[in-house]
C-alpha positions in Angstrom: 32.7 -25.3 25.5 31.7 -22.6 22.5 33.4 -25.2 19.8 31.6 -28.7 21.4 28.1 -26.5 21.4 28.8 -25.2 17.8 29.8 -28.9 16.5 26.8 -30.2 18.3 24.6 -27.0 16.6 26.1 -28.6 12.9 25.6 -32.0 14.2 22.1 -31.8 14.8 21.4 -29.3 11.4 22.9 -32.3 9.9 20.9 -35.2 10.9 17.5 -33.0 10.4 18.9 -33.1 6.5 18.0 -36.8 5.6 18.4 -37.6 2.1 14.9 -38.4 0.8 12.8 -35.3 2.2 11.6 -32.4 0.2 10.9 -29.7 3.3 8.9 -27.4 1.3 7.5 -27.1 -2.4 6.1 -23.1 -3.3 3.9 -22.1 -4.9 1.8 -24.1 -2.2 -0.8 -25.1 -4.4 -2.6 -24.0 -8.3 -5.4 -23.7 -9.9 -7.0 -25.0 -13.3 -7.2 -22.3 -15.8 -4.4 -20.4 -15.4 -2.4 -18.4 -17.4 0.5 -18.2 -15.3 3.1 -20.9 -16.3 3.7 -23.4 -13.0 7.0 -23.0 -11.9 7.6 -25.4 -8.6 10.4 -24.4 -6.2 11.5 -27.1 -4.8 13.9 -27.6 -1.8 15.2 -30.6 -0.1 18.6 -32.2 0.9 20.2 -33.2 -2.3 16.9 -33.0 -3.9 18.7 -31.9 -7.2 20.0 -35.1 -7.7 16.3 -36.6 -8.2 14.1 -36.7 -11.3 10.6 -35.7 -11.1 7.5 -37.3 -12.3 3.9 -36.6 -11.4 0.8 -39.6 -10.8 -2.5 -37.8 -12.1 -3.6 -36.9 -15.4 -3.8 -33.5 -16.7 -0.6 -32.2 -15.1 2.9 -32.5 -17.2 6.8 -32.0 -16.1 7.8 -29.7 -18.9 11.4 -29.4 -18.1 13.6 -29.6 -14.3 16.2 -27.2 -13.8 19.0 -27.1 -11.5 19.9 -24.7 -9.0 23.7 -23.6 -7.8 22.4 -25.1 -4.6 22.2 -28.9 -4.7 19.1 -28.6 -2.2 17.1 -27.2 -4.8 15.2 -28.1 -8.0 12.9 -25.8 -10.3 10.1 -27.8 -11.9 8.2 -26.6 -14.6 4.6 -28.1 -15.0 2.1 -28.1 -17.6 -1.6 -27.8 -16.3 -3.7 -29.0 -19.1 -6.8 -27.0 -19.7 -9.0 -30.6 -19.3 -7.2 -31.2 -15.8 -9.5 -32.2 -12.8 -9.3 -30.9 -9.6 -7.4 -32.5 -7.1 -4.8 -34.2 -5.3 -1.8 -34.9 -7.6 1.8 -36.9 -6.7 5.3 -35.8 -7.3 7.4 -38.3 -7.4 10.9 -37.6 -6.8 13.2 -40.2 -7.8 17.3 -41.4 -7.1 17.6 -45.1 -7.2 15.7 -46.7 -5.1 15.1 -43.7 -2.9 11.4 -42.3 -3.9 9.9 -39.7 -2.3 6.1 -38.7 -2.8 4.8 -35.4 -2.3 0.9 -34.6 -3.1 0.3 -31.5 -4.6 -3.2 -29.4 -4.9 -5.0 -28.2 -8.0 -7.8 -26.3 -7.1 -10.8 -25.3 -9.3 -10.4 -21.3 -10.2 -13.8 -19.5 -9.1 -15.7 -18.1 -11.8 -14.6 -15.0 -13.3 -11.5 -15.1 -11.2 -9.6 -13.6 -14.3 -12.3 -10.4 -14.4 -12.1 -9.1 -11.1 -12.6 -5.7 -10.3 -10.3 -3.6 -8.8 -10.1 0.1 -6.8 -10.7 3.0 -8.7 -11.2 6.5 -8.3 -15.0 5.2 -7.1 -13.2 3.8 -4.0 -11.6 5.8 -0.8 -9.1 3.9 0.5 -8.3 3.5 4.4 -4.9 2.7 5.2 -4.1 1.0 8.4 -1.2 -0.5 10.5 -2.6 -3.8 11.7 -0.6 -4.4 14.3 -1.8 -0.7 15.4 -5.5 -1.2 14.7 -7.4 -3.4 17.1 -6.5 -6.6 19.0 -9.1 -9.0 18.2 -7.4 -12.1 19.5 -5.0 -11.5 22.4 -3.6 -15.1 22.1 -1.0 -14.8 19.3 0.2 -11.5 20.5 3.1 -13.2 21.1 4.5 -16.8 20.0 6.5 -20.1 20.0 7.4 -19.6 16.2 7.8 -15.9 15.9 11.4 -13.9 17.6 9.9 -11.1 18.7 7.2 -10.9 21.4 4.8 -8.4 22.4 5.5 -5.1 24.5 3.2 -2.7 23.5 5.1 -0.2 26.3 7.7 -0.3 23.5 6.8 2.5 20.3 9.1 0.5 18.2 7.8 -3.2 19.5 4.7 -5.0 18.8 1.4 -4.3 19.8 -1.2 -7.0 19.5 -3.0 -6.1 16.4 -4.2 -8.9 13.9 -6.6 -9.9 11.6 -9.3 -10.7 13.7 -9.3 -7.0 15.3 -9.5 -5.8 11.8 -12.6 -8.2 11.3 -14.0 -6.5 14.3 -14.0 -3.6 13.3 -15.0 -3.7 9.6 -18.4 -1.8 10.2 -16.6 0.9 11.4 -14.5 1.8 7.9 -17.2 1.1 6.2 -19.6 3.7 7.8 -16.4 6.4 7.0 -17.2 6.1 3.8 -13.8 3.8 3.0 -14.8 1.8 0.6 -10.9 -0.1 0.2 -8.8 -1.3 3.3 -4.8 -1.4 2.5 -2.9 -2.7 5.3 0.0 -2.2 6.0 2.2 -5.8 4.9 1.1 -9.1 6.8 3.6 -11.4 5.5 6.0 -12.8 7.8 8.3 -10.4 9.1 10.8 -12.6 12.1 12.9 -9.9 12.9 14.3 -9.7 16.2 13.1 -5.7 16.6 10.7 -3.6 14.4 9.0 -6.6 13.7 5.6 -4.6 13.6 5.7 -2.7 10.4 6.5 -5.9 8.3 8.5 -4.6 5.3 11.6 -7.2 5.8 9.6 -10.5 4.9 11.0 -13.5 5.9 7.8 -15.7 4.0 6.5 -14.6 0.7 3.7 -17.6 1.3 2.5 -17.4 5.0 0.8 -14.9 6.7 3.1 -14.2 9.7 1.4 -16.3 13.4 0.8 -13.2 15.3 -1.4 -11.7 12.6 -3.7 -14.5 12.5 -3.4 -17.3 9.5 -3.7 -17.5 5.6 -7.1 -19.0 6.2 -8.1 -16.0 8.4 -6.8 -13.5 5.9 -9.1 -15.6 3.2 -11.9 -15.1 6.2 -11.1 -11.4 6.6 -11.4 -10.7 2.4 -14.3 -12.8 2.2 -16.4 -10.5 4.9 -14.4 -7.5 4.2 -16.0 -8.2 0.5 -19.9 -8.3 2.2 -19.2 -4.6 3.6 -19.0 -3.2 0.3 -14.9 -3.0 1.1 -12.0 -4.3 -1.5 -8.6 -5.5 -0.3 -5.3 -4.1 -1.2 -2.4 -6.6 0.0 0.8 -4.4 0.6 4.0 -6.2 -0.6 7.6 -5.7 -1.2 9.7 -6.6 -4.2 12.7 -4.6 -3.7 14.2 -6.6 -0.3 13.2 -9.4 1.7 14.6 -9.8 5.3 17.9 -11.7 6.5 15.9 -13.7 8.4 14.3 -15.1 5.7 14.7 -18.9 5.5 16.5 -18.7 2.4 19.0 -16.3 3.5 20.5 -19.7 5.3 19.9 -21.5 1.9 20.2 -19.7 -0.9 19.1 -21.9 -4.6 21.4 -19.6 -6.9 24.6 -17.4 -5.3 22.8 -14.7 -7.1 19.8 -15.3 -5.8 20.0 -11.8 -3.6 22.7 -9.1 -4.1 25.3 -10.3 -1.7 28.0 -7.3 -1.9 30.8 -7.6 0.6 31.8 -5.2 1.5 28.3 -4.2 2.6 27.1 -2.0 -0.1 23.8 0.4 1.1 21.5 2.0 -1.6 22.2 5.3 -2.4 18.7 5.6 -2.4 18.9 8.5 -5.6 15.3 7.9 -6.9 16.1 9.7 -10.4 19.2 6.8 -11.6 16.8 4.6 -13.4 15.3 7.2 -15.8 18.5 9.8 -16.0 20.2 9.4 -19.6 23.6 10.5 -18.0 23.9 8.8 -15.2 26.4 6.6 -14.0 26.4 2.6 -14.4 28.3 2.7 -11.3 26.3 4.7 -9.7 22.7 3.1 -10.9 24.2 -0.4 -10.2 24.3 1.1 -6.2 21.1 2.1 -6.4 19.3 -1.0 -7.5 21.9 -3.4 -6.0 22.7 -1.8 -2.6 20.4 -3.0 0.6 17.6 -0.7 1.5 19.1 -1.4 5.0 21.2 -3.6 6.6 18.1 -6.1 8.0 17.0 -6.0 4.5 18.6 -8.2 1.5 18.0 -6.6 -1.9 16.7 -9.1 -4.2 18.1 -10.1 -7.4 15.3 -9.8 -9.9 17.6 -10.0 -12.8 17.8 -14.1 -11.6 14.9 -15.4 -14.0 14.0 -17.8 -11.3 13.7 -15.3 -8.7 11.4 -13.1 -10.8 9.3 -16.3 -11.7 9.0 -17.2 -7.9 7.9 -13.7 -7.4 5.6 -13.2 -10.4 3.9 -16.5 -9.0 3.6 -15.9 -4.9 1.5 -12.4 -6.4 -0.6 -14.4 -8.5 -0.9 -16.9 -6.1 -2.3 -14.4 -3.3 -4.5 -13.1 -5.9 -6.3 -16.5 -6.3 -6.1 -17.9 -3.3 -7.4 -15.1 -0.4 -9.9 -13.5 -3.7 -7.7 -9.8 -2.7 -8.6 -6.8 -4.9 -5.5 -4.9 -5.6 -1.7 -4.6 -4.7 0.1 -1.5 -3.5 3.8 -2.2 -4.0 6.7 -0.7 -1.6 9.8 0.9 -2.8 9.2 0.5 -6.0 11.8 2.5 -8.5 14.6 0.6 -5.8 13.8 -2.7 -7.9 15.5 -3.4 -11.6 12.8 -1.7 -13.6 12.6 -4.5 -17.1 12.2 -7.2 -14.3 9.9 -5.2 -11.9 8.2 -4.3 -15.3 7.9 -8.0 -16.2 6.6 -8.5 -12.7 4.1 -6.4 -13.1 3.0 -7.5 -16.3 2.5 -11.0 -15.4 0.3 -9.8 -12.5 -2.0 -7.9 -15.1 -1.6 -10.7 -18.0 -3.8 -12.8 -15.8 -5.9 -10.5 -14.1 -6.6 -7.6 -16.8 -8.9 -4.9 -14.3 -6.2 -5.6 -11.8 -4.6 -2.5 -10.3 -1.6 -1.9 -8.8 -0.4 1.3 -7.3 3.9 1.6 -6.6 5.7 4.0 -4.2 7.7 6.0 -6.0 8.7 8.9 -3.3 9.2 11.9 -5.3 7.7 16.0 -5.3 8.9 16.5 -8.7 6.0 15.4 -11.1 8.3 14.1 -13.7 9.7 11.8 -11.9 6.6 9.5 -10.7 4.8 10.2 -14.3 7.7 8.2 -15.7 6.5 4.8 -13.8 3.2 5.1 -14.9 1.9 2.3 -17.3 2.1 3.3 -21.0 3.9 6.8 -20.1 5.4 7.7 -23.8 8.8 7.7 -22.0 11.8 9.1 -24.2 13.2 6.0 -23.5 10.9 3.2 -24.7 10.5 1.9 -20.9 6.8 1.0 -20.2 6.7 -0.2 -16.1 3.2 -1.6 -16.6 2.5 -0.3 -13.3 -0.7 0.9 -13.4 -1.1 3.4 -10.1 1.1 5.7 -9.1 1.4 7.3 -5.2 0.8 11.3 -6.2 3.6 12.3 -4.2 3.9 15.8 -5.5 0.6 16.4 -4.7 0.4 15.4 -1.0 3.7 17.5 -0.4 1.5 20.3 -1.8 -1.5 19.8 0.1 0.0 19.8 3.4 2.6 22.3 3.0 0.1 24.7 2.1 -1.8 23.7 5.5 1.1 23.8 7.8 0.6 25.2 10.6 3.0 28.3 11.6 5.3 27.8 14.7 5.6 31.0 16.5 8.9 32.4 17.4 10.3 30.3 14.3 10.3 32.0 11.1 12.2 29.3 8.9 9.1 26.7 10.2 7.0 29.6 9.2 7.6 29.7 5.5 6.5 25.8 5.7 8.2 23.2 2.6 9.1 24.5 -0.6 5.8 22.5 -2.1 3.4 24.7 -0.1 4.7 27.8 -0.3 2.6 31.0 -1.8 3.8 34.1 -3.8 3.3 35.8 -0.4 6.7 33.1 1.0 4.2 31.8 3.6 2.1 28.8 3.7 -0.4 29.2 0.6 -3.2 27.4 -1.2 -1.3 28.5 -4.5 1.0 25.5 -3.7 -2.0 23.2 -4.7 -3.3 25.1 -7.9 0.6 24.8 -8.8 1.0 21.2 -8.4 -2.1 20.3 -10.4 -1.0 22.4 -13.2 1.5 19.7 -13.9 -1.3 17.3 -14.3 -0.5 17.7 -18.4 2.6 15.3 -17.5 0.9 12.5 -16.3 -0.5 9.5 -18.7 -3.7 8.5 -17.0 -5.0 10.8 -14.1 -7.7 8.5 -13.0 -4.8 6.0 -11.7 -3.1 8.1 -9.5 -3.3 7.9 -5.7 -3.5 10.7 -3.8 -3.4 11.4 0.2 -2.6 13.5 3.2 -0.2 11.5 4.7 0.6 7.4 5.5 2.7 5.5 7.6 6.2 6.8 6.5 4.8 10.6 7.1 4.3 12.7 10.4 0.9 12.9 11.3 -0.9 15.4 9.5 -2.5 16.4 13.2 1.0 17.4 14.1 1.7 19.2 10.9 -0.9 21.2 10.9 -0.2 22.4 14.8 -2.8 20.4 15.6 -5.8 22.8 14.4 -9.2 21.1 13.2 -9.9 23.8 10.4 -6.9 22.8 8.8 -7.7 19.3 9.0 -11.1 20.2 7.4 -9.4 21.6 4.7 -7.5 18.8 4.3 -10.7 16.6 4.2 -12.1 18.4 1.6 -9.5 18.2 -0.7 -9.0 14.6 -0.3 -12.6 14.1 -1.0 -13.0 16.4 -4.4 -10.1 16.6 -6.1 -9.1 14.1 -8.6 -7.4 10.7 -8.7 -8.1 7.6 -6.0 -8.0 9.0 -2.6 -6.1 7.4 0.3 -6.9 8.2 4.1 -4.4 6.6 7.1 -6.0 5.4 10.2 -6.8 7.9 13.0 -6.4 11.2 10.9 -10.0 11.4 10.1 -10.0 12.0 14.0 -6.7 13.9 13.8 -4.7 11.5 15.7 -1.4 13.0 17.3 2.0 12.4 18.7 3.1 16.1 19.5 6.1 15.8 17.4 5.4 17.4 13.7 8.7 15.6 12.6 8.1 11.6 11.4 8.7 9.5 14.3 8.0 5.8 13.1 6.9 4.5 16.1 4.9 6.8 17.7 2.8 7.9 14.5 1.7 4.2 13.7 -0.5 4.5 16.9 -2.7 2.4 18.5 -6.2 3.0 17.8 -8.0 3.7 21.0 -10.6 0.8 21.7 -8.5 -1.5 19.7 -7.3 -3.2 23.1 -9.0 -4.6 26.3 -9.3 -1.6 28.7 -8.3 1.0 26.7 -9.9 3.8 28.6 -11.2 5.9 25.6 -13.0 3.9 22.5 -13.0 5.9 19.1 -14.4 3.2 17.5 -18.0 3.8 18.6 -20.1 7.3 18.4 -20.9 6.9 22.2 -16.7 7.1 23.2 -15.6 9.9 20.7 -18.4 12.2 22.4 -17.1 11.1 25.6 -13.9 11.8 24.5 -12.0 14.9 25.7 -8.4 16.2 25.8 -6.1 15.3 22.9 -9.5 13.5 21.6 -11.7 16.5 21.8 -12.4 17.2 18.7 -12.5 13.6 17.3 -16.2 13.1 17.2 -16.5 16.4 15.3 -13.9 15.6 12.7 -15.0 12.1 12.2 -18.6 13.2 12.0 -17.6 15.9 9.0 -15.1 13.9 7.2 -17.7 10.8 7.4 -20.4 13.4 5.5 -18.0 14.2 2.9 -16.6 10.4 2.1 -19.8 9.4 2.5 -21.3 12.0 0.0 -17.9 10.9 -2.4 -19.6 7.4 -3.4 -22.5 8.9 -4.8 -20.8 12.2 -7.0 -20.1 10.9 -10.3 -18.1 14.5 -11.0 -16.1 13.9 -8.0 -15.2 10.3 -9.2 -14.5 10.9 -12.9 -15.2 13.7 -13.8 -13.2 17.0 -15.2 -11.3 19.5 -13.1 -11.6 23.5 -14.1 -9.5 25.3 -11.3 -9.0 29.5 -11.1 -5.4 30.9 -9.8 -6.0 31.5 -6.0 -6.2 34.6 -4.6 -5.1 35.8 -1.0 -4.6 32.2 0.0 -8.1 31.4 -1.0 -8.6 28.6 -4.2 -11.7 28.2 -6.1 -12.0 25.2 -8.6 -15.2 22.7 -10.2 -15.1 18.8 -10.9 -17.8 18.2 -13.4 -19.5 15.7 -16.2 -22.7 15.6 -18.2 -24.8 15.2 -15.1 -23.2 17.1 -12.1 -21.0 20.0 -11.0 -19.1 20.4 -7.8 -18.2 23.2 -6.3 -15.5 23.5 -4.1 -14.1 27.3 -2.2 -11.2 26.9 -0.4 -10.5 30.1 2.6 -6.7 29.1 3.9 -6.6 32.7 4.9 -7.5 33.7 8.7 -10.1 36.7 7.0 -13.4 36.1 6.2 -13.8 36.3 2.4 -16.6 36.2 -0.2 -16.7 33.8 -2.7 -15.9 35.8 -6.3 -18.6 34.2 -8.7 -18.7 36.1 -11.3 -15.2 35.3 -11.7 -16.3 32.0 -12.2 -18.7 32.7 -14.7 -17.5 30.3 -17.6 -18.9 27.4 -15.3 -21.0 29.3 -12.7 -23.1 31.0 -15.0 -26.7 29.2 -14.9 -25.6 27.1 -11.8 -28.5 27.9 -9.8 -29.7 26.2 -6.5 -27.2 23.1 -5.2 -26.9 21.4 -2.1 -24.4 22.2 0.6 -22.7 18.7 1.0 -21.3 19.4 4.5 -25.0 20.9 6.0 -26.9 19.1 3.6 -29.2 22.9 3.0 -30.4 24.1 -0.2 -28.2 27.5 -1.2 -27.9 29.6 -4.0 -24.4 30.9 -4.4 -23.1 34.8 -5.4 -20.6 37.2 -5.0 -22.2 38.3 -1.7 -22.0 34.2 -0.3 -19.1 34.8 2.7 -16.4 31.8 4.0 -15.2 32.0 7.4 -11.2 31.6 7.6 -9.7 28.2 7.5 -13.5 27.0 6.6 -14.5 25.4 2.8 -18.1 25.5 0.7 -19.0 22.7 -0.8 -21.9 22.6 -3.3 -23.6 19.9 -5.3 -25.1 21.3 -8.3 -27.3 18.1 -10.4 -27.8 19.2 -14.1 
């Protein structure tokens, strides 16, 4: 009975293939004015048999190229600069068997090429859609999509889309976020896990429980009218084996197939160490991230054209503002740096932040854009995720365990001269900022989706989290805040737990019982929500306050070595200086000015950001423990 079903499975597969049918042509339309050479996958039963030809004047087959696979062509077409808008023809030919397929040049929208991008002017809010808000409960779950929704299941999905994000668009904005990164909404079809969508099984589709490309367009488009850009997360380094090609490959090398099974050795330092192995290096970029996950062959010119192209082609088509770029030092770097190239070859203020998980400062500098590596190697990667600096920041917050003295002395990054937690840890890692090429194009954070909650880290304690805020908002680079901390969301487990910290936002859902979304249900809010309208309410003054500090945004850092876990340092320009006093000590201290005389002297009367009071600061001003001062001093 298993054979006859199985010969019946191949039977029907079979017949669905007529000769004569192209089944899918990316990218899924262009535009006039393009830099980007048009490279058309094409794929089709016996389709590489067929010439091509196109009806329309203006466009131009340059050259067709075959593929290992038979069921694939690769078209190269030539969009004149004088070609008109429009509905073309390709016409694919084998005897007397032609097939017509219309094709769709759009008209670019001015100053496409010019767009702006985030900078160190922008806070960016990081979210998990499928954890946000469920704005349309119909495609929670459905026909074309494996997995359905359970949101009694950490690991499942939840309900969130596009539309929930819509929703609740006022509400980032009046945080101060002035950027939205999501999480990535590509298809993702896999069976479980489905949720956090980094194994994409459609580079070109937005996947049918999110919502639709034309709702993403929608979402940009108004995110766009509340003052808020749109960073796109993708993924370069794997797709997912449910991805359609993974049953239809064009090229044999199209993804690293290593049987065996080969996994990464995931050793971030192989691609820039002089002495290591080509054996061992070869694992790291050629092994799978995981076994769901295919690693892609960017080293296949045609597979780093289709890539280069579905970027650009996001870019253009939804009118998105920046990319951030998943396990990036995974990918083969000359490709990934070709990739990235392309991206910016077309759209110059374009920026592009990668991951490249590392605490040692060295390490992520490397993969900046124009870093004078030893090496030659430029990534053209603009952004980098500041890594050493967020393992700094919240190991020198972490919140002692009693009864536990290794948990006491917190991670190596945050440690003091004293062994303990320490704000030194901070002043230390910013001392390195001599290695990096371009500070202003470094992101830095608290935490994200692949890191415990910060909540939980710091044993879920308010004045830490204050701390934390005020950090974020003053010191330098383009700051990133995930979902919920600003209200110090919570799982009661300070170790990363995937699931459970990419949480649902309460009032996201129909009948969740508590609503942090509005003012009126965080000051209802009690238990494990008590102090969320608090928090929100402070961190809002200081994000808020962030848009409008020029020193704050690009200006200079002068910082003085901490003392008894306190840290004192200025961001300044022509026009403003900021004052920031760090007290990570449980003692009440008083702030040292005189110390601070090189810059202090003739500061007179500033502003208090977080009471919004006149004060006048000396060596008599006190700071409670765990507390911060900052003041706003306008030349």
């Amino acid at each position: 009975m298993k054979r006859f079903l199985t010969l019946a499975a191949g039977l029907l597969v079979a017949a669905s293939l007529l000769a004569g049918e192209v089944t899918r042509v990316e990218p899924l339309s262009w535009w006039t004015g393009m830099k980007t050479d048009l490279q058309l996958l094409v794929q089709g039963p016996g389709i590489g048999a067929y010439t091509v030809s196109v009806e329309g004047k203006g466009l131009k087959i340059k050259e067709v190229h075959q593929a290992d696979n038979p069921n694939f062509l690769f078209v190269d077409v030539e969009v004149s600069p004088k070609a008109k808008p429009g509905t073309y023809t390709l016409v694919f030919k084998k005897g007397n068997d032609v097939v017509r397929y219309p094709y769709e040049i759009a008209a670019r929208k001015p100053g496409s090429a010019d767009r702006e991008s985030f900078t160190t002017s922008d806070l960016i809010y990081l979210i998990v859609p499928d954890r946000f808000a469920n704005g349309d409960p119909s495609n929670d779950s459905v026909d074309n999509a494996t997995e359905k929704a359970n949101r009694g299941e950490p690991f499942g999905r939840h309900g969130g889309d596009l539309q929930g994000v819509i929703d609740h668009l006022d509400y980032i904005a009046d945080l101060g976020a002035t950027a939205l990164w999501s999480t990535p909404l590509l298809g993702d079809n896999a069976p479980r896990g489905s949720y956090h969508g980094y194994a994409c099984s459609d580079y070109y589709h937005i996947d049918p429980r999110y919502g639709s490309n034309e709702l993403y367009r929608e979402m940009v488009a108004k995110a766009h009218e509340k003052g808020i850009k749109v960073i796109l997360d993708v993924v370069t380094n794997h797709s997912s084996t449910e991805h359609w090609w993974m049953q239809d490959m064009p090229f044999k090398d199209w993804v690293h197939m290593n049987d065996p099974y080969v996994n990464s050795n995931h050793q971030m330092g192989l691609a820039l160490d002089p002495n290591a192995s080509k054996a061992d290096l070869a694992i790291m970029e050629e092994g799978w991230f995981v076994r769901n996950m295919p690693d892609m062959n960017l080293d296949n010119p045609y597979m780093l054209k289709y890539f280069q192209q579905w970027a650009v082609w996001w870019i253009e088509y939804s009118g998105l503002d920046g990319f951030r770029v998943d396990t990036w030092f995974y990918n083969e770097k000359v490709p990934m740096s070709q990739w990235a190239k392309a991206v910016t070859d077309e759209y110059p203020n374009f920026n592009i932040v990668g991951e490249v998980w590392q605490a040692n400062p060295d390490f992520v500098a490397y993969w900046q854009k124009d870093n004078p590596n030893s090496d030659g190697f430029n990534s053209y990667l603009p952004s980098i995720m500041d890594f050493p600096l967020q393992a700094a920041m919240t190991g020198a917050l972490t919140a002692p365990i009693p009864g536990r003295e290794e948990q006491r002395q917190g991670p190596p990054q945050g440690r003091g001269r004293r062994g303990g937690p320490d704000i030194s840890a901070v002043y230390n890692a910013l001392s390195h900022d001599f290695i990096y090429h371009d500070l202003s194009h470094m992101l830095i954070f608290l935490s994200n989706h692949d890191i415990a909650r910060i909540g939980d880290t710091f044993g879920h304690d308010p004045r830490r989290m204050k701390l934390a805020f005020v950090m974020l908002a003053t010191l330098r680079g383009i700051p990133q805040l995930f979902y919920g901390d600003e209200m110090m969301f919570v799982t009661g487990n300070p170790q990363r737990d995937d699931g459970r910290l990419r949480m649902d936002f309460p009032g996201g859902w129909a009948g969740d019982p508590v609503n942090l979304f509005t003012a009126e249900g965080r000051a209802k809010a009690d238990g494990s929500w008590a102090h969320a309208a608090d928090l929100h309410d402070y961190a809002r003054t200081l994000f808020q306050w962030r848009k409008g500090s020029s020193a704050v945004q690009h200006g200079k850092t002068l910082h003085f070595i901490p003392e008894n876990n306190t840290y004192g340092y200025f961001r300044y320009d022509d026009r403003e200086v900021v004052f920031v006093f760090l007290n990570n000590s449980d003692q009440t201290v008083k702030v040292p000015w005189t110390r601070f005389r090189e810059i202090s002297a003739g500061l007179g009367e500033g502003v208090d950001v977080l009471t919004g009071k006149r004060v006048t600061v000396s060596d008599a001003t006190e700071v409670a423990p765990f507390t911060a001062l900052v003041v706003d001093y306008r030349r």
